[in-house]
Backbone as ProteinMPNN parsed JSONL, in Angstrom:
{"seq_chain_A": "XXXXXXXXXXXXXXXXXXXXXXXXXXXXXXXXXXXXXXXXXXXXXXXXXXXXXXXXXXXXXXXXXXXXXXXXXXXXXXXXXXXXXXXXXXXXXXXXXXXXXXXXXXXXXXXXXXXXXXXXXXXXXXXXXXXXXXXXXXXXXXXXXXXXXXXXXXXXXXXXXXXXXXXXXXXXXXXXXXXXXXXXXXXXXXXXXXXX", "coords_chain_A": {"N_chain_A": [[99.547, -25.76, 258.465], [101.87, -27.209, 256.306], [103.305, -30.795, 256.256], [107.067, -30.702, 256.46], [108.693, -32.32, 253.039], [109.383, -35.377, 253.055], [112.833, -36.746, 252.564], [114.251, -38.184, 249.682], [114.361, -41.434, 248.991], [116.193, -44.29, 249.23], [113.349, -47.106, 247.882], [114.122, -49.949, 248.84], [116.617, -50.108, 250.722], [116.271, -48.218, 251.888], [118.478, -46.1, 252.302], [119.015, -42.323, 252.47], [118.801, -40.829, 249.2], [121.026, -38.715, 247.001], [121.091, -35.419, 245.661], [121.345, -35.746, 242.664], [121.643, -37.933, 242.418], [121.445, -41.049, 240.658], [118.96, -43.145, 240.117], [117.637, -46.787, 239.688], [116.128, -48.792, 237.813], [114.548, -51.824, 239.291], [114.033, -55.008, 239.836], [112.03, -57.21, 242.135], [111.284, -60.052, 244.019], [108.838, -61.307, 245.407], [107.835, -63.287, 248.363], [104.407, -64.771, 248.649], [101.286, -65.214, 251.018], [98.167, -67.471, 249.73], [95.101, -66.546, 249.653], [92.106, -66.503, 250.125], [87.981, -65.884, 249.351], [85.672, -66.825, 250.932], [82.318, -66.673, 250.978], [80.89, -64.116, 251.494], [82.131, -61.593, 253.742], [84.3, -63.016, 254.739], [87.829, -64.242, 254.745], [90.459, -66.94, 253.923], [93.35, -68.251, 254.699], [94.649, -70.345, 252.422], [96.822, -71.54, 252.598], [98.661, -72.321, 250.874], [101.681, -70.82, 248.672], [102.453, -68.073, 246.779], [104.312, -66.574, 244.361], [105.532, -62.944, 243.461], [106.226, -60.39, 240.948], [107.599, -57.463, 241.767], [107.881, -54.146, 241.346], [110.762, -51.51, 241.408], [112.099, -47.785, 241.639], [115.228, -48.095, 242.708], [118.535, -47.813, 244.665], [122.193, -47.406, 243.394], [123.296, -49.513, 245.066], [121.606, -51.602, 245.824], [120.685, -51.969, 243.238], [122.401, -53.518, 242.427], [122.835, -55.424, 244.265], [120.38, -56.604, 243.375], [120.498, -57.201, 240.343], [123.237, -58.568, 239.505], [123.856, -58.852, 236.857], [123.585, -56.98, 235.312], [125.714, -54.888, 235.764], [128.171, -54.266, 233.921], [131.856, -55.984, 234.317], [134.915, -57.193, 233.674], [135.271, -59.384, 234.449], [132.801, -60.3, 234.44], [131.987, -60.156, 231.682], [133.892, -62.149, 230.816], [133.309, -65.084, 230.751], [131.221, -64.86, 228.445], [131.638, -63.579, 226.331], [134.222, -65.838, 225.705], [132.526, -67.874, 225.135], [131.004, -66.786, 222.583], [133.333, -66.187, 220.792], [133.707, -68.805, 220.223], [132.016, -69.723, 219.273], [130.786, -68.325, 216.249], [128.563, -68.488, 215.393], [126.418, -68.809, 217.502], [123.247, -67.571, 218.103], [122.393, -67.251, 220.605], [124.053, -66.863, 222.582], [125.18, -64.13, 221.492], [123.078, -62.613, 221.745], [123.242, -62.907, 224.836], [125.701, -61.731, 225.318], [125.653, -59.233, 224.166], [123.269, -58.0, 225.806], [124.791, -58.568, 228.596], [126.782, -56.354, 227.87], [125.512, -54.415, 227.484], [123.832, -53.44, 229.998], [123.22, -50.944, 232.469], [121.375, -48.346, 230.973], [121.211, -44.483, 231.448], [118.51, -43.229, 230.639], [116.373, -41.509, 230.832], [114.939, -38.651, 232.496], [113.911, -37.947, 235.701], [110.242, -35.953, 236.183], [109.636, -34.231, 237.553], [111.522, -33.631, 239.711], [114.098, -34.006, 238.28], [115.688, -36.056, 238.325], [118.209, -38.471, 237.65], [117.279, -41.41, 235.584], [117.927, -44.649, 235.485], [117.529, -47.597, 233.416], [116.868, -50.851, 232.39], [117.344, -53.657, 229.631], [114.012, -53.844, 228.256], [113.212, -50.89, 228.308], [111.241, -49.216, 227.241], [108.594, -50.032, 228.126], [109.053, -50.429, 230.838], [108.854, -47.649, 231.46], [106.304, -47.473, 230.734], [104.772, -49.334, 232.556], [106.158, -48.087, 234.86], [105.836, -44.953, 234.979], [106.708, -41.827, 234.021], [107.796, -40.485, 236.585], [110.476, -40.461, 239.207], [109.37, -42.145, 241.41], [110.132, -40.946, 244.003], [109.27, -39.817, 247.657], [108.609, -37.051, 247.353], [108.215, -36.173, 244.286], [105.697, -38.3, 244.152], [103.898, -37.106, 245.733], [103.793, -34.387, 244.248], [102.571, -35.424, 242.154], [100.601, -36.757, 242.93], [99.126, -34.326, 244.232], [99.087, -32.574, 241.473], [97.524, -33.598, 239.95], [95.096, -34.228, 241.648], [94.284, -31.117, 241.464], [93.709, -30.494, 238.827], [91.586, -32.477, 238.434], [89.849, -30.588, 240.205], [90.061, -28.275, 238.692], [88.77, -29.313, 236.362], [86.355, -30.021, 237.295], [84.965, -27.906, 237.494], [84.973, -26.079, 235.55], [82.358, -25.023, 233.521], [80.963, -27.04, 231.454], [79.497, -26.87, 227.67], [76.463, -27.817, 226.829], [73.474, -29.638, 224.7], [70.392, -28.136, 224.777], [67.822, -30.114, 225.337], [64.826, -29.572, 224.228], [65.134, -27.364, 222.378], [67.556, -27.626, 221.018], [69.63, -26.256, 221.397], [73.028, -24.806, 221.746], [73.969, -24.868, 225.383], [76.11, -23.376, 228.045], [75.304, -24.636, 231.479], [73.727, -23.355, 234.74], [73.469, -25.411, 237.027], [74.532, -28.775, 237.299], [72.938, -30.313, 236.756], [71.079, -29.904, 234.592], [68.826, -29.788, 231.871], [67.316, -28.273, 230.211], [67.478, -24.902, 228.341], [65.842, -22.575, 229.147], [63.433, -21.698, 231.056], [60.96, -21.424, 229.745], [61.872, -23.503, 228.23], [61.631, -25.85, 229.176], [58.729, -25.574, 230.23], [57.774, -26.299, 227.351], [58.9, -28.18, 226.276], [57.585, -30.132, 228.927], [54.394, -29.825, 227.984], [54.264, -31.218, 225.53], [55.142, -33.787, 226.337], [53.126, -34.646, 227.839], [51.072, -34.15, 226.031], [51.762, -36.341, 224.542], [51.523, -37.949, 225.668]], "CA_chain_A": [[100.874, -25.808, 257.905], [102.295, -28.704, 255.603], [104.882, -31.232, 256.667], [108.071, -30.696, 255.321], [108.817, -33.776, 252.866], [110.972, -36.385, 253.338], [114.537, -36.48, 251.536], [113.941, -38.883, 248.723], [115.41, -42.759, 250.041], [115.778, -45.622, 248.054], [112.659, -47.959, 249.246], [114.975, -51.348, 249.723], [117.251, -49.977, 251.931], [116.187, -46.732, 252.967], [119.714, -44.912, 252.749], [118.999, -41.37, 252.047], [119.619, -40.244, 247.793], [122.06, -37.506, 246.988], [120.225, -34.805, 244.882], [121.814, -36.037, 241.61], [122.07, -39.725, 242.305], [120.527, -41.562, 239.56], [117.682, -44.401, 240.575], [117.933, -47.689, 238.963], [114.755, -49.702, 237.315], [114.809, -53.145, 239.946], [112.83, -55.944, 239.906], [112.455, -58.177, 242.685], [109.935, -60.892, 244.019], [108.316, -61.585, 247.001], [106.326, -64.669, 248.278], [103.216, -64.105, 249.793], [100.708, -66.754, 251.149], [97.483, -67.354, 249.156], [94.079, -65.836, 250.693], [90.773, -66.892, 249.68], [86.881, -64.996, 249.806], [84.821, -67.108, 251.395], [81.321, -66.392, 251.28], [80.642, -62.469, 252.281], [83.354, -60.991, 254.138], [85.175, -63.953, 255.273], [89.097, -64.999, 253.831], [90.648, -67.668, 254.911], [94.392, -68.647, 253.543], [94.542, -71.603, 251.518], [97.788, -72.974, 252.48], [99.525, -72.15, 249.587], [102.337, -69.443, 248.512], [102.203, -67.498, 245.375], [105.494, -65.17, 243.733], [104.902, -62.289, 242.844], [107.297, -59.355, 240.675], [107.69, -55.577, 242.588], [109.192, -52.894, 240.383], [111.285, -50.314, 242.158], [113.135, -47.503, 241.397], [115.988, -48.404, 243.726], [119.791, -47.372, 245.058], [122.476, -48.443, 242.556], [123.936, -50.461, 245.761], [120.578, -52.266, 245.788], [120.11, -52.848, 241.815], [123.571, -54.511, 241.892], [122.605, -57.013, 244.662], [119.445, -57.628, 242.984], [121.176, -57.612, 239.374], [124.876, -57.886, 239.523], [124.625, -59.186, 235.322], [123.459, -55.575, 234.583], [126.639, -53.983, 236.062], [129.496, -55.568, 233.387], [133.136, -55.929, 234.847], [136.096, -57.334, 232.763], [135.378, -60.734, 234.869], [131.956, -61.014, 234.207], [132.238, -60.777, 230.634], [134.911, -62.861, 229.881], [132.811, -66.247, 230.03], [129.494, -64.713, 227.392], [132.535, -63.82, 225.355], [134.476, -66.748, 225.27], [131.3, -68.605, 224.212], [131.025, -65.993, 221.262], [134.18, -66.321, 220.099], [134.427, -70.476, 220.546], [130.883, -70.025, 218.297], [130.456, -67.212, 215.948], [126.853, -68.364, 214.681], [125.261, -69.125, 218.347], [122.372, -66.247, 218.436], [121.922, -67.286, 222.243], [125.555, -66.604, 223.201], [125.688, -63.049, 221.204], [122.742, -61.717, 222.575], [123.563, -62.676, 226.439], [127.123, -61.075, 225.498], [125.29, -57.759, 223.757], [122.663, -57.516, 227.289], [125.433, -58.029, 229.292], [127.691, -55.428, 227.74], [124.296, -52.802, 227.87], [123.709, -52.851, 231.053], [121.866, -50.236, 232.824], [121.6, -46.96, 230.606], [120.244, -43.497, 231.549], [116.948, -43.604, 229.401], [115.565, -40.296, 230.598], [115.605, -38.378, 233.907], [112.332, -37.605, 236.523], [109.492, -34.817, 235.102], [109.541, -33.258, 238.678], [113.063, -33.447, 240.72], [115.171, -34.036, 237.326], [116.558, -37.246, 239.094], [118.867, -39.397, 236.033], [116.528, -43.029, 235.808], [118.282, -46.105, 234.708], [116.805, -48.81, 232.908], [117.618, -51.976, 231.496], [115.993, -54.315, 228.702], [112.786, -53.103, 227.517], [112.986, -49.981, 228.995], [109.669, -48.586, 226.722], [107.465, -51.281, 228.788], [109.043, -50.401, 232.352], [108.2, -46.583, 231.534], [105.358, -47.266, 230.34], [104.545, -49.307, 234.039], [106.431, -47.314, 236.186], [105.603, -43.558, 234.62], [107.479, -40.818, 234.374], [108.399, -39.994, 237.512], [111.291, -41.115, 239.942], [108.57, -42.473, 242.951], [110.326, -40.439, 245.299], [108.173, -39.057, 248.271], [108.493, -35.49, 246.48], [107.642, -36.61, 243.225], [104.897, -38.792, 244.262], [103.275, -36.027, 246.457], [103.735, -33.371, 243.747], [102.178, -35.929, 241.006], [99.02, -36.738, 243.191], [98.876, -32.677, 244.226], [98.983, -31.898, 239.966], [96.086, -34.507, 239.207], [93.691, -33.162, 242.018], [94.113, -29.596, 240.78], [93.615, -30.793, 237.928], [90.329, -32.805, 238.764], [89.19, -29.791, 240.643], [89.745, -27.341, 237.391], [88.218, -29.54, 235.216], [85.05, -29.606, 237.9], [85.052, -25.773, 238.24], [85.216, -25.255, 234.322], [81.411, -25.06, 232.753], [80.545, -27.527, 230.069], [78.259, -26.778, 227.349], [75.413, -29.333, 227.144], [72.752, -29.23, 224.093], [69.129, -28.056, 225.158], [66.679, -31.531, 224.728], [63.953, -28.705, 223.452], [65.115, -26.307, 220.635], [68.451, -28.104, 220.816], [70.221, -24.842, 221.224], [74.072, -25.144, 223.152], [74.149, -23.222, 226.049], [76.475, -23.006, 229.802], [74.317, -24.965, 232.412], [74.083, -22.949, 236.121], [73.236, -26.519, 237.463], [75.177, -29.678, 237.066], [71.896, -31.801, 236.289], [70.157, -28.85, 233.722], [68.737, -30.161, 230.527], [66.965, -27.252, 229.352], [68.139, -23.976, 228.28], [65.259, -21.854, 229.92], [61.916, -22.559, 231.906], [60.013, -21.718, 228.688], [62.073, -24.94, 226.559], [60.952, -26.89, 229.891], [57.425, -25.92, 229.613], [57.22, -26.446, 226.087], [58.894, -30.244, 226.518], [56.879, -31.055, 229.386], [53.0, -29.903, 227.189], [54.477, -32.12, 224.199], [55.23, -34.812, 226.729], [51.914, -34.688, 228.335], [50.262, -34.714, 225.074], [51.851, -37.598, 223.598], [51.142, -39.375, 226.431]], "C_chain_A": [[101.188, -27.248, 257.508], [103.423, -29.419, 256.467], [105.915, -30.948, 255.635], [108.297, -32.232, 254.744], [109.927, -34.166, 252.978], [111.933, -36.512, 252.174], [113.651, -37.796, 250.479], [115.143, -40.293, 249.318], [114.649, -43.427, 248.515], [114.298, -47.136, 248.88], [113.0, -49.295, 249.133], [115.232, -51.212, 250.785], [116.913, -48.78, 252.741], [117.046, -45.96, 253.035], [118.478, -43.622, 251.737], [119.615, -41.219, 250.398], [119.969, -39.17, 248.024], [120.855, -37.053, 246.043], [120.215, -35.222, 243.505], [121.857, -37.222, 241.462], [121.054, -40.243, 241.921], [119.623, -43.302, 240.586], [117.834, -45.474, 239.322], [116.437, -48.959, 238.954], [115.076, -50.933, 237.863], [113.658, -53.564, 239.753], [112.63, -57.131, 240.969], [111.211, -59.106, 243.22], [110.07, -61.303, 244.985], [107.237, -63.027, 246.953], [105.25, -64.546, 249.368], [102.08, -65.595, 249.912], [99.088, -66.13, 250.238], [96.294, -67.517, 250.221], [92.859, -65.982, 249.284], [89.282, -65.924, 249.579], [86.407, -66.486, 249.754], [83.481, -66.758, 251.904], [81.016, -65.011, 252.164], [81.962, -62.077, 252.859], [84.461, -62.031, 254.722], [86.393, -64.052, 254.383], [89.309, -65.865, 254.447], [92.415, -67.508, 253.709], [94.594, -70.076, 253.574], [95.628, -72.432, 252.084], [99.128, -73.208, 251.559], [100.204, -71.047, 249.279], [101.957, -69.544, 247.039], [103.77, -66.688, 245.295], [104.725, -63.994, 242.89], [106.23, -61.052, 242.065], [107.004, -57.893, 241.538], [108.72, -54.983, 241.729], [109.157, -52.026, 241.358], [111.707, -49.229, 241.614], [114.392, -47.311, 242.018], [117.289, -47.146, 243.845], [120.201, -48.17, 243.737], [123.175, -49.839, 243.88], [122.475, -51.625, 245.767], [120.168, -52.877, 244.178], [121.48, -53.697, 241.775], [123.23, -55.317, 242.769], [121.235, -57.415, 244.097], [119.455, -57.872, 241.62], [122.144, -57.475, 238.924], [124.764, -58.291, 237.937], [124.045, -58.105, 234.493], [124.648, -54.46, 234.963], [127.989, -54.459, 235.465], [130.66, -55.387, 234.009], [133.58, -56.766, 233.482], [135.75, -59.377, 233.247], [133.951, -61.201, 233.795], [131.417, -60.899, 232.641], [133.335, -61.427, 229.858], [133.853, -64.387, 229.329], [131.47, -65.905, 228.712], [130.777, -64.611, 226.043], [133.528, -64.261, 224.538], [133.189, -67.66, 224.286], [131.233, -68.15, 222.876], [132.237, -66.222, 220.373], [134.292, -67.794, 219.478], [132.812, -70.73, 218.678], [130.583, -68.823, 217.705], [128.923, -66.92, 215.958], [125.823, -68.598, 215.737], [124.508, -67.633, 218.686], [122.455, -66.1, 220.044], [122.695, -66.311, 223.002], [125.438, -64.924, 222.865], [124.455, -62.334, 221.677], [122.843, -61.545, 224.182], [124.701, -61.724, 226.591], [126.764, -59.682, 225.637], [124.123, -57.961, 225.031], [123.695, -57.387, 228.364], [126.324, -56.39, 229.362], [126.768, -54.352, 228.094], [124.38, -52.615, 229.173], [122.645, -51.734, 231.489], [122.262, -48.524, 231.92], [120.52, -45.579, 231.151], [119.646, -43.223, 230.577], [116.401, -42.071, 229.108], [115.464, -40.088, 231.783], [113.797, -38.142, 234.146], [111.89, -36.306, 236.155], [109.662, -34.12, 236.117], [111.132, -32.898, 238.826], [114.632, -33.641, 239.453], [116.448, -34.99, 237.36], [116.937, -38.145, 237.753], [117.773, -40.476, 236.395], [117.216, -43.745, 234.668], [117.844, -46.887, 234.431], [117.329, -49.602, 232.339], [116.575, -52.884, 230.974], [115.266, -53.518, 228.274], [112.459, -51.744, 228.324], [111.544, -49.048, 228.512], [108.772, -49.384, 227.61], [107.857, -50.689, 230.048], [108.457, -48.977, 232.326], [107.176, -46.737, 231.659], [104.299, -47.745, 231.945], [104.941, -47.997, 234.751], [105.913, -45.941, 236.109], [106.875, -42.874, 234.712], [108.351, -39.778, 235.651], [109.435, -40.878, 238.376], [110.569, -41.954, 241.182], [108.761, -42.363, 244.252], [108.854, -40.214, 246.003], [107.514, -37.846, 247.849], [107.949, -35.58, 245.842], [106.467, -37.386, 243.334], [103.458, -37.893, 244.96], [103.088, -34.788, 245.033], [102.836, -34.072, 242.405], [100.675, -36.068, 241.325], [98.185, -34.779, 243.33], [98.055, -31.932, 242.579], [97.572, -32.503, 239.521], [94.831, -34.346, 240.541], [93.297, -31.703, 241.964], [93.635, -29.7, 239.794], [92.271, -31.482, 237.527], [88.828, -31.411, 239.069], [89.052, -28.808, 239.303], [88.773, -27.935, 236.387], [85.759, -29.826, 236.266], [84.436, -28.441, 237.928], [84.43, -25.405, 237.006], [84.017, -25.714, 233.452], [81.297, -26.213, 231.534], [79.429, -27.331, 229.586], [77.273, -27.962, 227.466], [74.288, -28.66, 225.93], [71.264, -29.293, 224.943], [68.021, -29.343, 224.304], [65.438, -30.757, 223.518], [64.114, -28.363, 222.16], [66.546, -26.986, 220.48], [69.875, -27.012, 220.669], [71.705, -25.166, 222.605], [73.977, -24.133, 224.342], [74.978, -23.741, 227.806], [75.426, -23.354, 230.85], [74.865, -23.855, 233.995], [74.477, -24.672, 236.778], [73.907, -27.668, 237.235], [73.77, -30.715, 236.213], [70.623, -30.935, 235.33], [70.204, -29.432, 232.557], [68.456, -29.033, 229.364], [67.692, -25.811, 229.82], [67.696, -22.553, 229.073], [64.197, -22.298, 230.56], [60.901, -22.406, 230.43], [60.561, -23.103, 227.647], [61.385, -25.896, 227.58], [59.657, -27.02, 229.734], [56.961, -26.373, 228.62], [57.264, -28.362, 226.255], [57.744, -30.757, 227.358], [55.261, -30.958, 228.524], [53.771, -30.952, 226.376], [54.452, -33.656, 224.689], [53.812, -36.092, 227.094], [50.877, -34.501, 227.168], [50.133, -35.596, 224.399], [51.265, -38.534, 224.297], [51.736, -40.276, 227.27]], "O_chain_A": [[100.88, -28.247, 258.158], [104.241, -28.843, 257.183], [105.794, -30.933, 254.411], [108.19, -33.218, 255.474], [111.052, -33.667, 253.006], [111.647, -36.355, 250.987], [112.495, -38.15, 250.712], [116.259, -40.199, 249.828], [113.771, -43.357, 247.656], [114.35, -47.785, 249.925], [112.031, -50.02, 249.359], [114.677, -51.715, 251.762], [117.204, -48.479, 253.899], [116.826, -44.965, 253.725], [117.626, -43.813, 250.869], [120.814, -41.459, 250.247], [119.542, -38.5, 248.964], [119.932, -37.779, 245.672], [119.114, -35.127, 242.963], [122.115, -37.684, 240.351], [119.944, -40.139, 242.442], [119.965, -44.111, 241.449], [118.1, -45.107, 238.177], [115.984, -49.68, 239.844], [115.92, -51.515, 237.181], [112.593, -52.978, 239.562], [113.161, -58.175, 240.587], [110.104, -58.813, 242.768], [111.11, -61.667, 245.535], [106.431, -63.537, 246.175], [105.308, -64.296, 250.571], [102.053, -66.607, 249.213], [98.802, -64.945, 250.071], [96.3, -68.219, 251.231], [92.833, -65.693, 248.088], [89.665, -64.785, 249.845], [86.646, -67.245, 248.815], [83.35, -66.54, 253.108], [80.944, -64.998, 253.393], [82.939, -62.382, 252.175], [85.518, -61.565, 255.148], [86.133, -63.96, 253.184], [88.698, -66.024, 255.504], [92.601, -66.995, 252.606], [94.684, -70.808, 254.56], [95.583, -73.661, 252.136], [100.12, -73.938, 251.575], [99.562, -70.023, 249.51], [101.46, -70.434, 246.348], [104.241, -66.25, 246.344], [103.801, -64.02, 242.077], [107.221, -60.9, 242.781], [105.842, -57.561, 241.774], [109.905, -55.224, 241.499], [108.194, -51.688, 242.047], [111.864, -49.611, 240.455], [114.782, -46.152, 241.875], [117.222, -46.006, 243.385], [119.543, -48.994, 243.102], [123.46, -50.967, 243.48], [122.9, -52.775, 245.657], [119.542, -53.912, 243.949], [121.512, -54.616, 240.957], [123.206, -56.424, 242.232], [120.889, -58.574, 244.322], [118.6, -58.682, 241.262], [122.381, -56.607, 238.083], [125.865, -58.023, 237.458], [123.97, -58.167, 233.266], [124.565, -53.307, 234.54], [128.854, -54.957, 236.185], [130.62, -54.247, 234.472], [132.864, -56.964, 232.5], [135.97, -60.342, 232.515], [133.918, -61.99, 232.851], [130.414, -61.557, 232.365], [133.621, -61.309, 228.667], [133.641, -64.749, 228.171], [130.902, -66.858, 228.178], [130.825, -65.356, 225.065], [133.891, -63.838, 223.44], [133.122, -67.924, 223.086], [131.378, -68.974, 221.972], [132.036, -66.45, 219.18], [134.865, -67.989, 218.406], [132.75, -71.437, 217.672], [130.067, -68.022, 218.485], [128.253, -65.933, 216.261], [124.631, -68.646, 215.433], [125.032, -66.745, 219.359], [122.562, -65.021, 220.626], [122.35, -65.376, 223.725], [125.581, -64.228, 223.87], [124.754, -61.222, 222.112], [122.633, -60.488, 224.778], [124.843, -61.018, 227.589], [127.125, -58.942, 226.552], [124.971, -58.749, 225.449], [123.694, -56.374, 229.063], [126.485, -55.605, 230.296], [127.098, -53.462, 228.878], [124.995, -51.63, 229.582], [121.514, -51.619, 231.017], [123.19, -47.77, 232.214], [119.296, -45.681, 231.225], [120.249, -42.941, 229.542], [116.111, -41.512, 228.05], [115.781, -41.025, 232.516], [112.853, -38.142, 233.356], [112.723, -35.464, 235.821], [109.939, -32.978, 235.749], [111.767, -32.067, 238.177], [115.818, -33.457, 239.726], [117.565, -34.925, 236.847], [116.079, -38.469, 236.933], [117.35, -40.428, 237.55], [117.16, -43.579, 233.449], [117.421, -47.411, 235.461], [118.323, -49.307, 231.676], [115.433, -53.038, 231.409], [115.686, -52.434, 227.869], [111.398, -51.657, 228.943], [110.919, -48.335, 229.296], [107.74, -48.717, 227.528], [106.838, -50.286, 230.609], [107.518, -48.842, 233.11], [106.681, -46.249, 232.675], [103.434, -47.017, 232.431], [104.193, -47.089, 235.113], [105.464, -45.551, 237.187], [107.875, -43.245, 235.326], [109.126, -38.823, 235.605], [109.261, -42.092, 238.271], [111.369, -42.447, 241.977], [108.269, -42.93, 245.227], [107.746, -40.308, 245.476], [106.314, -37.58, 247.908], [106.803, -35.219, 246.111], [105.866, -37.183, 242.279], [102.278, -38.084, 244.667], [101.943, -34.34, 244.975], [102.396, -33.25, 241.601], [99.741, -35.753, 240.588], [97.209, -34.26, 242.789], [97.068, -31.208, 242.449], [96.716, -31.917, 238.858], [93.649, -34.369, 240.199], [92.228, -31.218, 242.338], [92.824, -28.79, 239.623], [91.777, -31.188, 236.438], [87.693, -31.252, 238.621], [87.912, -28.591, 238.891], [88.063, -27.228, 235.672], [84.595, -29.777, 235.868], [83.354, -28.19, 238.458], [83.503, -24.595, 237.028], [84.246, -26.626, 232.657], [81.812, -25.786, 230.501], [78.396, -27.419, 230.249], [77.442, -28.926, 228.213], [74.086, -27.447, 225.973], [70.974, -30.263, 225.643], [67.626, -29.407, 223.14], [65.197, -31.16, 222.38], [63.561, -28.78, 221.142], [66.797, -26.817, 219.286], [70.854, -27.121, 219.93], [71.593, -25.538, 223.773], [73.924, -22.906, 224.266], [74.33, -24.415, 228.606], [74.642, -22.456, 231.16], [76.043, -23.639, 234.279], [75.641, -25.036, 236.947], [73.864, -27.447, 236.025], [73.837, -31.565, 235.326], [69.443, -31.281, 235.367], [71.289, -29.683, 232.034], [68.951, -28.852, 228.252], [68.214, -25.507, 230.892], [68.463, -21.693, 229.505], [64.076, -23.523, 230.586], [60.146, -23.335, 230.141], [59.966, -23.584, 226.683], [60.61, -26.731, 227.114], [59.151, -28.049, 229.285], [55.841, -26.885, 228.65], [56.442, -29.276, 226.317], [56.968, -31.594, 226.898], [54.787, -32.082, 228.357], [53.782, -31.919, 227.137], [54.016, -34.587, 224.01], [53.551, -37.279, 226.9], [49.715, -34.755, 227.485], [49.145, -35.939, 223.751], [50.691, -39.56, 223.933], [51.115, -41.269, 227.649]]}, "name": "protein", "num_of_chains": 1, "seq": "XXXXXXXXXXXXXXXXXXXXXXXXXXXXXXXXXXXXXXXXXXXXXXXXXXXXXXXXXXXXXXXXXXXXXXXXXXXXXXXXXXXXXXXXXXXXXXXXXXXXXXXXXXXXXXXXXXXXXXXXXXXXXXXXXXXXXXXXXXXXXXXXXXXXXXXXXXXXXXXXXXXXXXXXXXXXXXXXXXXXXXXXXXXXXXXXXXXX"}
């Protein structure tokens, strides 16, 4: 018997998601120390940190502390749009104003659990990382589940293969069968053994 799976959590904080509560494309960065190979199985660490980015698909209480200038308020665009106004022609100013105002939009929802997903910026590029799915537990379980069924069918399901001999297609029994019967084998191996 299976385990039952776990509720779907945001993995920052861990609160439990509601069934409907949309997931939000985060990005956040960790520092990790730098680790060496030394000669065969040995590491050692160097001494040195590295940063690195982690994409999530988070809580929204978690994408606003890790990007409150994707959630606009009335405050936090007043200063992008003073600037704009003070300068019509600064490009800089009118696109920080037009990202702020976007914000995070629902892009397209999860292929399994039908969970909303928010994205912000280049949201074709984070799909294209993150995939199609929400990276719940559910969804992550039901995505590996689909692609070893899916392995296994395509193991199960005969391919033709041309015969080396008369060159004739034909359904191998065998995984490692070249020829089509024992008479194309005999024939190959005399021809072989005559050439030499």
């Amino acid at each position: 018997m299976s385990r039952p799976a776990k509720p779907p959590s945001c993995p920052l904080c861990h609160t439990v998601l509601g069934v409907n509560e949309p997931v939000y494309s985060t990005v956040t960065t960790e520092t990790y120390k730098v680790r060496k190979w030394v000669g065969g199985m040995n590491i050692i660490e160097t001494g040195e940190t590295g940063t690195r980015r982690l994409r999530w698909y988070a809580c929204e209480a978690c994408a606003r502390k890790e990007h409150p200038d994707y959630f606009p308020t009335a405050e936090s665009l007043k200063l992008p749009r003073d600037k704009l106004s003070a300068n019509p022609e600064d490009w800089d100013a009118y696109w920080k104003y037009k990202r702020a105002l976007e914000g995070y939009r629902e892009h397209r929802r999860c292929v399994r659990c039908n969970r909303p997903i928010r994205e912000k910026g280049d949201s074709l590029s984070t799909r294209m990382r993150m995939g199609p799915a929400c990276r719940s537990s559910g969804c992550t379980n039901a995505r590996a589940y689909v692609r070893r069924a899916e392995l296994a069918r395509l193991e199960r399901t005969p391919k033709e293969v041309r015969c080396l001999c008369c060159q004739k297609r034909f359904v191998p029994i065998r995984s490692d069968a070249r020829f089509c019967s024992n008479a194309c084998r005999q024939k190959q191996y005399r021809e072989n053994s005559r050439n030499g």
